[in-house]
C-alpha positions in Angstrom: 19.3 -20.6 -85.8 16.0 -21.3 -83.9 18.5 -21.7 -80.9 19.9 -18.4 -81.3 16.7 -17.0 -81.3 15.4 -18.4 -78.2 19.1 -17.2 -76.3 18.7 -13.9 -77.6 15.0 -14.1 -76.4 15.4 -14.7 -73.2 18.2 -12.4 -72.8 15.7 -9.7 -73.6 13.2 -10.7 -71.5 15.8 -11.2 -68.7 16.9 -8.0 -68.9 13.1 -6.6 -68.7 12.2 -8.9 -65.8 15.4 -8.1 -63.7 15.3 -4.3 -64.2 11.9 -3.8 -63.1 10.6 -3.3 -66.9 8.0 -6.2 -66.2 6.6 -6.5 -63.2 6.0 -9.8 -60.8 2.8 -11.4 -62.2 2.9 -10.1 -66.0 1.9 -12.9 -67.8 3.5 -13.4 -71.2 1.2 -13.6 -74.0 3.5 -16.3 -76.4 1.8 -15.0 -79.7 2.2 -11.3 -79.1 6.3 -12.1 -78.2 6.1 -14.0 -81.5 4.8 -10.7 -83.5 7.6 -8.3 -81.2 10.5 -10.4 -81.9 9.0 -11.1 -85.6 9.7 -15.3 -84.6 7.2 -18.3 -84.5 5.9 -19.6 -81.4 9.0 -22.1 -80.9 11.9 -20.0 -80.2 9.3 -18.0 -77.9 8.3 -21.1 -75.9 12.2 -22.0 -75.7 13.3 -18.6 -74.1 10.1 -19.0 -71.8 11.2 -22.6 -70.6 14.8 -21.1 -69.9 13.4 -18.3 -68.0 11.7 -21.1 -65.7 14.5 -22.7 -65.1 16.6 -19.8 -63.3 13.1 -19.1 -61.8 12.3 -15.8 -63.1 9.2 -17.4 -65.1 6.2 -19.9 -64.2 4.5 -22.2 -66.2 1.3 -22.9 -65.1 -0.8 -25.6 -67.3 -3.3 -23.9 -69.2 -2.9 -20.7 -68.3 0.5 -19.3 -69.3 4.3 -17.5 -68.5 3.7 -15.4 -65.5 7.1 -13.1 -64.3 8.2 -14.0 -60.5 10.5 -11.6 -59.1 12.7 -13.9 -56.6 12.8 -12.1 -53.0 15.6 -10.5 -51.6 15.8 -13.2 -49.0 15.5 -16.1 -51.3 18.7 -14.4 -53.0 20.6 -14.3 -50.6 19.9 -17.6 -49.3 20.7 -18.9 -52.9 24.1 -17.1 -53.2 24.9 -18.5 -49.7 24.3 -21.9 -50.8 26.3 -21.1 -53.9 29.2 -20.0 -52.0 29.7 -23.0 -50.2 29.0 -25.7 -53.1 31.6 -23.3 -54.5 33.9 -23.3 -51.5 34.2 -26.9 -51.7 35.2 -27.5 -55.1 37.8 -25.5 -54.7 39.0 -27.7 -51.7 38.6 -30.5 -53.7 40.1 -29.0 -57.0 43.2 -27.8 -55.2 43.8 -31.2 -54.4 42.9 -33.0 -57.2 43.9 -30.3 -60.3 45.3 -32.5 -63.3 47.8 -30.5 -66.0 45.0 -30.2 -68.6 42.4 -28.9 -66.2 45.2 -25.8 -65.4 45.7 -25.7 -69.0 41.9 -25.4 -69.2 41.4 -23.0 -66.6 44.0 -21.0 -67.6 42.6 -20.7 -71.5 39.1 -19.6 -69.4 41.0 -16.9 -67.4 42.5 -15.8 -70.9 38.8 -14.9 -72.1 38.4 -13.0 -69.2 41.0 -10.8 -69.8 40.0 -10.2 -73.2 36.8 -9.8 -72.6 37.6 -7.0 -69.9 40.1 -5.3 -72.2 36.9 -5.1 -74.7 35.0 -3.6 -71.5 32.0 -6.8 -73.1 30.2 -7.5 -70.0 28.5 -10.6 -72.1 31.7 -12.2 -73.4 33.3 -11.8 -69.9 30.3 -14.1 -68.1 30.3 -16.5 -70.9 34.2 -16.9 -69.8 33.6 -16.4 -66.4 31.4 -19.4 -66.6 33.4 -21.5 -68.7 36.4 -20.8 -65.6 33.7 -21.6 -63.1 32.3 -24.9 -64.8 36.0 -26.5 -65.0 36.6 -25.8 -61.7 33.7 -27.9 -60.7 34.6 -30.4 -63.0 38.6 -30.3 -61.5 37.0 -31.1 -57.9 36.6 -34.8 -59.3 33.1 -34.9 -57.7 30.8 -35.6 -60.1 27.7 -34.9 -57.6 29.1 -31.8 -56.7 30.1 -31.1 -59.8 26.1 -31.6 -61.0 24.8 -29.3 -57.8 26.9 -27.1 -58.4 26.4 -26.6 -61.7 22.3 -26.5 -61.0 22.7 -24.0 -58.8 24.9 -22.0 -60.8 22.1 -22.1 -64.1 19.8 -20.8 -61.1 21.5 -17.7 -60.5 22.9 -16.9 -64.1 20.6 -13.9 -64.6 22.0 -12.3 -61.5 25.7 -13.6 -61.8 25.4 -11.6 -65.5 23.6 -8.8 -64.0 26.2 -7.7 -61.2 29.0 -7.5 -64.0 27.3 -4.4 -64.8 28.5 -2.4 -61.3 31.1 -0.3 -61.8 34.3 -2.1 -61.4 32.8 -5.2 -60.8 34.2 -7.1 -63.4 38.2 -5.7 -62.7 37.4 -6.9 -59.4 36.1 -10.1 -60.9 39.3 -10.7 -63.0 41.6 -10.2 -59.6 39.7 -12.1 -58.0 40.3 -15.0 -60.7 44.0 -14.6 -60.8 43.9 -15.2 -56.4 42.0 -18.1 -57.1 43.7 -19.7 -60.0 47.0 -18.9 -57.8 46.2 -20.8 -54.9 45.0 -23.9 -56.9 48.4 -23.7 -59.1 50.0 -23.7 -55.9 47.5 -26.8 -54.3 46.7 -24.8 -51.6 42.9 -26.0 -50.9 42.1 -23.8 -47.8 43.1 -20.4 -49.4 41.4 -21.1 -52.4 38.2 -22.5 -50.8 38.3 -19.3 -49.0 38.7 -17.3 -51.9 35.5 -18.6 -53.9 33.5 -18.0 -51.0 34.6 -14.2 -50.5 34.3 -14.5 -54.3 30.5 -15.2 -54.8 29.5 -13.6 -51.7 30.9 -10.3 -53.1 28.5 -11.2 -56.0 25.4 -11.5 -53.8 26.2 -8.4 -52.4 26.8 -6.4 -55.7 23.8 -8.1 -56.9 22.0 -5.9 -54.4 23.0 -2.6 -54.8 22.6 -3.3 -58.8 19.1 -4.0 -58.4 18.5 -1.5 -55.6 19.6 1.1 -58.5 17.5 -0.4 -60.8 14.4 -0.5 -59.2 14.7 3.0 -57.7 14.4 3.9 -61.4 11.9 1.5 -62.6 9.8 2.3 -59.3 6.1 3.0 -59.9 6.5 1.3 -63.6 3.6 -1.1 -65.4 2.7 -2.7 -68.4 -0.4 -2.1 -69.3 -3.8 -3.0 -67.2 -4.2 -5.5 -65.2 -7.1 -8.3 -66.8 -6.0 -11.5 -64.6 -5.0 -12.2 -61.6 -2.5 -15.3 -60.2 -2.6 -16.0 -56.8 -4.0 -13.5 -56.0 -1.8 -10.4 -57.7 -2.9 -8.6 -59.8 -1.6 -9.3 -63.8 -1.1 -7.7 -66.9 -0.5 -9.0 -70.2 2.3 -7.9 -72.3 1.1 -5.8 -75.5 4.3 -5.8 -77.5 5.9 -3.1 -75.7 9.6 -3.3 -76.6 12.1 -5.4 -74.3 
């Protein structure tokens, strides 16, 4: 339960940091989450440590969760690293692709589907990356496997976000089917060259998503500022509903 929480949590808070809802430098007051999401501390201090891990949150000793927006730059440089670790896997997979990591990859792809017939944007990531996980598992490299994997929890707020875009996730699912065809068929090139083109795209979406978003959020605070970290100015979050 407390684990469920803490997902659901940081979903929330996600959501508010990557829309433009809380701005870079809000610092997150634990016991006033705790009284908005009607949890204890724990679950709160869970979601917070998750949100540090994909980099949307810092933890500074002693004086709390601040919101860091990453910069556009530092994006793309992340999703250009991706698409290589990403690249090479599926080199590698092709290759080395054993009958229960197609049966695998195959049962992933199925989720897809069903997830896209539902039009759930949630349930389609979750089996996007369960397909994307065993195929860095079916490259037989377990360091890759870890970096990619690494990088991959990095960017899963913005991997989740660009489903959103309008036909994003139909192009998603053909893009899937390409790829899962050229491994089947042990053709490492093509399909090394189709999970590049295929997380690229996603840097790319990932843009004009939060190009939208922040052209509606523009000019938006929470509350006055009383702090300031590095400089910026910082507000504290006053139960405001996320």
């Amino acid at each position: 339960m407390p684990a469920r929480a803490a997902d659901h949590i940081r979903e929330n808070l996600e959501q508010a940091i990557l829309t433009g809802s809380y701005v870079d430098g809000l610092r997150l007051d634990e016991l006033r989450l705790a009284e908005q999401f009607e949890v204890s501390r724990t679950p709160i201090r869970e979601a917070l440590q998750m949100l540090a891990a994909t980099g949307l949150v810092d933890l500074i000793p002693r004086r709390g969760a601040f919101v860091r927006h990453p910069g556009f730059v530092e994006l793309v440089e992340m999703f250009e690293v991706m698409a290589e670790l990403e690249c090479l896997c599926g080199r590698l997979a092709a290759r080395r692709l054993t009958d229960t990591h197609l049966v695998d990859l195959r049962a992933a792809e199925s989720g897809c589907v069903s997830a896209l017939e539902s039009g759930d944007t949630d349930a389609y990531y979750r089996a996007n990356e369960r397909f994307h996980n065993l195929l860095y598992q079916a490259s037989g490299n377990g360091f890759l496997t870890g970096e990619a994997n690494r990088l991959h929890k990095r960017l899963q707020p913005f991997r989740r976000l660009q489903l959103r875009v309008r036909g994003r996730m139909v192009q998603s699912m053909d893009e899937h089917k390409a790829i899962l065809s050229a491994l089947e068929a042990g053709d490492a090139e093509t399909t090394g060259r189709l999970l590049r083109d295929h997380v690229a795209i996603q840097g790319e979406k990932f843009h004009d998503l939060m190009a939208g978003f922040h052209g509606q959020s523009e000019g938006q605070s929470l509350g006055q500022s009383d702090e300031k970290l590095n400089g910026r100015p910082v507000s504290r979050v006053a139960g405001q509903a996320v």
